[in-house]
LUMPABA-244636 format. One record per residue (C-alpha): residue in one letter; x, y, z. Coordinates in steps of 0.25 Angstrom, whole numbers, padded with zeros to 4 digits. Layout:
N
residu/px/py/pz
A/X/Y/Z;
...
//
This chain:
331
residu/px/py/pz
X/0066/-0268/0365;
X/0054/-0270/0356;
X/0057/-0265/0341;
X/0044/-0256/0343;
X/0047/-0246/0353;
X/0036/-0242/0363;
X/0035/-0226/0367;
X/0029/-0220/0379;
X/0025/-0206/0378;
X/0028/-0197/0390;
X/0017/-0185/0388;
X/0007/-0182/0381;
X/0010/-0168/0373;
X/0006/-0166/0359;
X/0017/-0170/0353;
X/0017/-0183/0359;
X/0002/-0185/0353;
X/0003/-0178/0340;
X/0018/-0180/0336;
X/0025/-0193/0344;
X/0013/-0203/0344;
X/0009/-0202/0328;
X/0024/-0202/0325;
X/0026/-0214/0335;
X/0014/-0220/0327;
X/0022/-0218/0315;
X/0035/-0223/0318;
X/0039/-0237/0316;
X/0043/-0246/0328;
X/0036/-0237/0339;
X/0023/-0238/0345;
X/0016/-0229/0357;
X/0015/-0237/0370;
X/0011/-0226/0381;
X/0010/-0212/0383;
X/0010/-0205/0397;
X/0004/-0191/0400;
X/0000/-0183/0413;
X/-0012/-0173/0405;
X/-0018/-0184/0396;
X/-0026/-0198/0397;
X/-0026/-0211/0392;
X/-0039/-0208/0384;
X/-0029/-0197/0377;
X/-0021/-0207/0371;
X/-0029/-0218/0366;
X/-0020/-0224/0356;
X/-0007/-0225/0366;
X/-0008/-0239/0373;
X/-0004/-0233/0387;
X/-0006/-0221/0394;
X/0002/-0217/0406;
X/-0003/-0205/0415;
X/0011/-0203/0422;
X/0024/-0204/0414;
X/0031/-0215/0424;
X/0021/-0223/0419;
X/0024/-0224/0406;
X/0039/-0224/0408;
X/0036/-0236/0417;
X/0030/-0244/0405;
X/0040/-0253/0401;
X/0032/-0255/0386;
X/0040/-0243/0384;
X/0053/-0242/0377;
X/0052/-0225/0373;
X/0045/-0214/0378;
X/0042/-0200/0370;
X/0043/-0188/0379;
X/0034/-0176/0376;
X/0033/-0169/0390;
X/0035/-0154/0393;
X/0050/-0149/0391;
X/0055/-0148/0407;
X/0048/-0163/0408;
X/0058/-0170/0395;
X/0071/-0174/0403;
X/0063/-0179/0416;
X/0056/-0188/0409;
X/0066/-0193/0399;
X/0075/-0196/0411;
X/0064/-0204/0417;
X/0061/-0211/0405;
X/0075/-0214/0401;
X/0078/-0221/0416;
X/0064/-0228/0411;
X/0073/-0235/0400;
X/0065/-0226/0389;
X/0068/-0221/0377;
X/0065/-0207/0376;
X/0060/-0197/0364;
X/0061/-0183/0372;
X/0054/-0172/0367;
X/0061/-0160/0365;
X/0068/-0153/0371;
X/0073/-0163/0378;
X/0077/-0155/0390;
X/0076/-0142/0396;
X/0089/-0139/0399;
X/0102/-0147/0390;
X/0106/-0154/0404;
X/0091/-0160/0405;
X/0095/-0168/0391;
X/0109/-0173/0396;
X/0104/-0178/0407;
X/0092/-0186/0398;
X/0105/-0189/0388;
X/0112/-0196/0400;
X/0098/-0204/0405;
X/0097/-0209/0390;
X/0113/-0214/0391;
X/0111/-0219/0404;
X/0099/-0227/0400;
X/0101/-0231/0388;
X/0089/-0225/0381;
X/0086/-0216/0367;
X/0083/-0202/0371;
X/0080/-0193/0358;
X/0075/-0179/0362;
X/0064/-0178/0351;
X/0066/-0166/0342;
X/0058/-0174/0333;
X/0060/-0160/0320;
X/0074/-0168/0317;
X/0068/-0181/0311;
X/0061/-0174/0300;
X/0069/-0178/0287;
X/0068/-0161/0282;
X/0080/-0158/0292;
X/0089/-0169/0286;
X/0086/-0161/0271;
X/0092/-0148/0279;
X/0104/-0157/0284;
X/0105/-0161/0270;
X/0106/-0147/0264;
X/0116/-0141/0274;
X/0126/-0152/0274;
X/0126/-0148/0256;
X/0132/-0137/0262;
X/0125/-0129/0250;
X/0120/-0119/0258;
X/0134/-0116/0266;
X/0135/-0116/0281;
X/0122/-0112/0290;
X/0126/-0098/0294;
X/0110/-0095/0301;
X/0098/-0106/0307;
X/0086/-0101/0313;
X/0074/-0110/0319;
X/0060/-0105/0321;
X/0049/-0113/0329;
X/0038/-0109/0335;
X/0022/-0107/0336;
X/0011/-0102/0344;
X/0007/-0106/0359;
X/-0007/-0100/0363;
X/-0008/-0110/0374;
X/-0002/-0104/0387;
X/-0004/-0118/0393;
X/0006/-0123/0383;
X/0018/-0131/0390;
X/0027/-0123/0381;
X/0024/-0111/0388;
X/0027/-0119/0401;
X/0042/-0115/0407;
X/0042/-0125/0418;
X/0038/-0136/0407;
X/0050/-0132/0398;
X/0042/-0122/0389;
X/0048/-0113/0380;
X/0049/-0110/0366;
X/0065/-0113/0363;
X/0061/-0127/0371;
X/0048/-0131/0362;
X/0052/-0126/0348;
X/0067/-0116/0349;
X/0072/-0130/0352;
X/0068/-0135/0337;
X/0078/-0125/0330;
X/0087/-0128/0340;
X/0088/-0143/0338;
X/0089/-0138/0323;
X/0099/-0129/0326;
X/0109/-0138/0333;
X/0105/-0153/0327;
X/0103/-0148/0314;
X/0114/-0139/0311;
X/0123/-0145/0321;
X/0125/-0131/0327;
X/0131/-0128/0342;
X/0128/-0114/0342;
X/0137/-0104/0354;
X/0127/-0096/0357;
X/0111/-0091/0359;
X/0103/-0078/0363;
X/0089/-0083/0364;
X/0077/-0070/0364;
X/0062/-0074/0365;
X/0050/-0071/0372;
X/0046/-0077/0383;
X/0031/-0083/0389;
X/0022/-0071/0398;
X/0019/-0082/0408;
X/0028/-0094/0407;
X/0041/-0087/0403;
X/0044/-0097/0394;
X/0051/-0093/0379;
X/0039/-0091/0369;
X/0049/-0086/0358;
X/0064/-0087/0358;
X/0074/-0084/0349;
X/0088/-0091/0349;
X/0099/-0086/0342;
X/0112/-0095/0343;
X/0126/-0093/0336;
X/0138/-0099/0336;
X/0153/-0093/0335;
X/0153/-0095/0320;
X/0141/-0085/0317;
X/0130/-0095/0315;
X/0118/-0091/0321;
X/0105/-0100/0324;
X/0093/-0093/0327;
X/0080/-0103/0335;
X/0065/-0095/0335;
X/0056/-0102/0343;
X/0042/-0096/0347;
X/0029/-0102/0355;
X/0023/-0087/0351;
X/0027/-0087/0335;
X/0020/-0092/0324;
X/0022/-0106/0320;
X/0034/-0109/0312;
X/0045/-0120/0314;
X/0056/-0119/0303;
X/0073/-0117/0303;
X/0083/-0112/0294;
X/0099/-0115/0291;
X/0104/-0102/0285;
X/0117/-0104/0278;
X/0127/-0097/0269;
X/0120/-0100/0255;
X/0106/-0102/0259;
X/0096/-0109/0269;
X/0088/-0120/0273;
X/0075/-0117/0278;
X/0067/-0127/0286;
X/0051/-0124/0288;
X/0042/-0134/0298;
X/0057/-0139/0302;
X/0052/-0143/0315;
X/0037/-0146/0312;
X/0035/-0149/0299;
X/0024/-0160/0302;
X/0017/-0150/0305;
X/0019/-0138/0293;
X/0008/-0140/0283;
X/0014/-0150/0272;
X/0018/-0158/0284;
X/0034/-0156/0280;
X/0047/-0147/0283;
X/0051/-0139/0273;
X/0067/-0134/0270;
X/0069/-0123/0260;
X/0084/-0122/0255;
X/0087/-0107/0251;
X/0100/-0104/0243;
X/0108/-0088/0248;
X/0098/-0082/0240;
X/0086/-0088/0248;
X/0080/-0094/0236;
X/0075/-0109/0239;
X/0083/-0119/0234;
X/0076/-0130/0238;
X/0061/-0131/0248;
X/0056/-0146/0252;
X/0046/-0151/0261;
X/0051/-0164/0270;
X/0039/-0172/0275;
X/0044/-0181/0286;
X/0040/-0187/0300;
X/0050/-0181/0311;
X/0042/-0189/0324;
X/0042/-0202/0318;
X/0057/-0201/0312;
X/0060/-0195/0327;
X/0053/-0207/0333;
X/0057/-0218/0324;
X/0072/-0213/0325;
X/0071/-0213/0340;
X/0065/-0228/0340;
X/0077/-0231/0334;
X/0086/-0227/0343;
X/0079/-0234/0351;
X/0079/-0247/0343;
X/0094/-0245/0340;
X/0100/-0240/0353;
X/0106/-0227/0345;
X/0105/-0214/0349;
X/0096/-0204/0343;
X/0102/-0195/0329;
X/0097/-0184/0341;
X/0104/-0187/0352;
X/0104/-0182/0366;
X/0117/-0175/0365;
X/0110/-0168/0352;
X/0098/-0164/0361;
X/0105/-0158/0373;
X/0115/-0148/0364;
X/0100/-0144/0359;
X/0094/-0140/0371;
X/0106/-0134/0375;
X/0104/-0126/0363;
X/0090/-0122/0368;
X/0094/-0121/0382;
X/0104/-0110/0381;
X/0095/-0103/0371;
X/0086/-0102/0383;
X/0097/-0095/0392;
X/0099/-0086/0382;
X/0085/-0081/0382;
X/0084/-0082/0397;
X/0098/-0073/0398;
X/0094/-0066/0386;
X/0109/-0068/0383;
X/0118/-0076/0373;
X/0120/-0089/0379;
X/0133/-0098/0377;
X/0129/-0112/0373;
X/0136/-0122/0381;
X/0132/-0136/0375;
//
């Protein structure tokens, strides 16, 4: 292939205009080459050379080495899969499934095809998280003993596909599995269990605010807020023996108002230790990491393995909010 890889881009959701394409423009040794979308027009994307008004067109173009997926939830696997037998790359939004066993059988597709397939938590390329990885593995702080995750904001649209169930709405889907991937990637944790509380949609029925609590047998407890009807607020904390690491605008900090992430340290006493501000770009480290794999033929630092033990995370927190009872986790 050509060292400048070609994307296609299958919908036309926000963050495909306002967060993939300016990033895509940014990164080196990737250029735009078509975008498909069933709601827009060709008028609506001027600066993309092709439009595509059904998605087997653009997977038919054979300009295309990658495509970026940024459909509705219960849509990812189906068109992954098709896109993969393509022989395209794919960049799948998250979560990349709705259901653990959707992302083994898109991790089987990607083997069988010899393709990358990266599901695009994009939060973990942002160089602030590495400065957390660094002050946990001092060890100054003692072992983590508490992690709690907070993400949500406020939907005043009804009409919003979040609020969709047959589409893969829900809060734990959109933003609980944020501190989740945190949670598991992060911390390297495989907790035993969850009890999931939460509120659900008048209408929809879909989870407006959840609450997962999971544990392991050790006593470690990890605690995942995730809200469509809360104020704002993306932000986690590490807990440990002799202090904490605080993490404000850990999932958005391009959009906090210095533009950067910032990580408080604490010592027991709760008095700062240290507070910095990281300023980084985490869709174009995402994309240009990606193009790499690609180039390279190397699978992704997140791989689908990696993906899969996290939505089986947020899938039995969802059974434990339907059953209202502790769920096992079986990974």
């Amino acid at each position: 292939m050509e060292e400048t890889l070609q994307w296609g881009i299958i919908g036309g959701a926000r963050i495909a205009i306002s967060e993939f394409m300016p990033a895509l423009h940014k990164a080196s040794e990737g250029e735009i080459r078509a975008i498909a979308s069933k709601s827009g027009s060709a008028a609506d994307f001027e600066d993309v050379p092709v439009f595509y008004q059904t998605y087997e067109e653009l997977l038919d173009d054979v300009m295309i080495d990658a495509v970026y997926i940024a459909l509705p939830n219960s849509l990812h696997a189906e068109w992954a899969l098709k896109a993969m037998e393509k022989g395209k790359h794919v960049l799948l939004e998250k979560p990349a499934g709705i259901s653990s066993e959707e992302v083994k059988q898109m991790r089987e597709a990607a083997e069988q095809h010899h393709v990358i397939l990266m599901e695009a938590f994009m939060h973990q390329f942002h160089k602030q998280h590495d400065v957390v990885k660094k002050v946990l593995q001092t060890n100054k702080l003692g072992d983590w003993k508490f992690y709690r995750a907070h993400f949500s904001f406020t939907i005043t649209n009804e009409n919003n596909i979040r609020l969709n169930k047959e589409l893969g709405g829900g809060a734990l889907y959109d933003v609980g599995c944020y501190g989740i991937h945190t949670m598991n990637q992060l911390l390297g944790w495989k907790p035993e269990k969850v009890t999931t509380r939460g509120r659900n949609h008048d209408t929809s029925g879909v989870d407006v605010m959840s609450i997962a609590l999971f544990e392991d047998g050790s006593g470690r407890l990890g605690e995942v807020v995730a809200g469509f009807d809360l104020p704002a607020a993306n932000r986690y904390e590490i807990i440990c023996e002799k202090g904490s690491i605080q993490v404000e605008d850990a999932y958005r900090p391009d959009a906090s108002a210095n533009g950067c992430g910032t990580i408080i340290v604490k010592d027991r006493s709760g008095d700062i230790v240290s507070s910095i501000n990281v300023k980084d770009d985490a869709y174009r480290n995402e994309i240009e990491h990606f193009q790499e794999c690609v180039r390279e033929d190397k699978p992704p630092r997140y791989t689908m393995r990696d993906a899969k033990e996290v939505n089986t995370l947020v899938e039995f927190a969802y059974q434990a909010l339907r059953t209202q009872k502790k769920s096992n986790i079986r990974y």
